[in-house]
N, C-alpha and C positions, 0 to 999 in steps of 0.2 A: 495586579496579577500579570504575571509575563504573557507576551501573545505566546499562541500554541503554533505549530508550524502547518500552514495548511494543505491535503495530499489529495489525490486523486487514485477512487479504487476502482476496480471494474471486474465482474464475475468472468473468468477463463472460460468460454474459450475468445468470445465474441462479445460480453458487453460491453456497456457505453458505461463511460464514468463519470462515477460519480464526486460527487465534493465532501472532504472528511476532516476533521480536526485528529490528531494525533492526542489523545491523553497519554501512554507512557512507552516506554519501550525496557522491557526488564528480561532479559535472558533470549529467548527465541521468541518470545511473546509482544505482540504487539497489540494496546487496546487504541481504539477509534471511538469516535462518536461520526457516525454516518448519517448523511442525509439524503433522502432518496429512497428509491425502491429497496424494498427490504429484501436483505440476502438470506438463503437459508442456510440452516445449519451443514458443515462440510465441501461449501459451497469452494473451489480454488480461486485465490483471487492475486490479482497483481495488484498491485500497491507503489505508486509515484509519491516520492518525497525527497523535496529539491535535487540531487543529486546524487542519488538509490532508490532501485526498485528492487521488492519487494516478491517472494512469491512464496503464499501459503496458503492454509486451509482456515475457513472460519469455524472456528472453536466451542463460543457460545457468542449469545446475545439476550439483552434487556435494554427491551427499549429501541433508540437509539443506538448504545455503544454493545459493541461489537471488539473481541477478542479472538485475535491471529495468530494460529501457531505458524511461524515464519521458518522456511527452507529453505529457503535460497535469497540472495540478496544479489546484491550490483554494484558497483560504485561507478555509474555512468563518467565521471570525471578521468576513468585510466580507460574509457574509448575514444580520449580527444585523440591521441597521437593516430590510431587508425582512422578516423574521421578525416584527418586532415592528409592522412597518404590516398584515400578515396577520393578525395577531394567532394568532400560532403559540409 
């Protein structure tokens, strides 16, 4: 089985995050298997995964895994060039 790519979630406004495996990503949806304090339904959460974050509402759950509907995303890799005129 191929490894899963490993992410980091955290409830908006202010949680701490948590540790999550990625099961799939299909259209704006995004399912998890989270570990950790359980989120409630509707809950907004940001979502780290290697190099995109993530921002949407939790969907449903069982269990475990946990389904995102995804709004907005990121591709932290096009803030190097401002990073580096910051000098960050």
């Amino acid at each position: 089985m191929p490894d899963r790519p490993g992410i980091r979630v955290r409830r908006l406004p202010d949680g701490a995050f948590q540790d999550a495996t990625q099961i799939s990503l299909e259209g704006r949806f995004l399912e998890l298997n989270v570990t950790g304090e359980e989120l409630p339904l509707g809950a907004l959460l940001e979502i780290e995964s290697g190099q995109t974050i993530f921002w949407g509402q939790l969907q449903q759950t069982n269990g475990v895994t946990a389904i995102v509907s995804i709004e907005h995303s990121l591709d932290t890799s096009r803030l190097q060039p401002i990073r580096e005129v910051w000098g960050e």
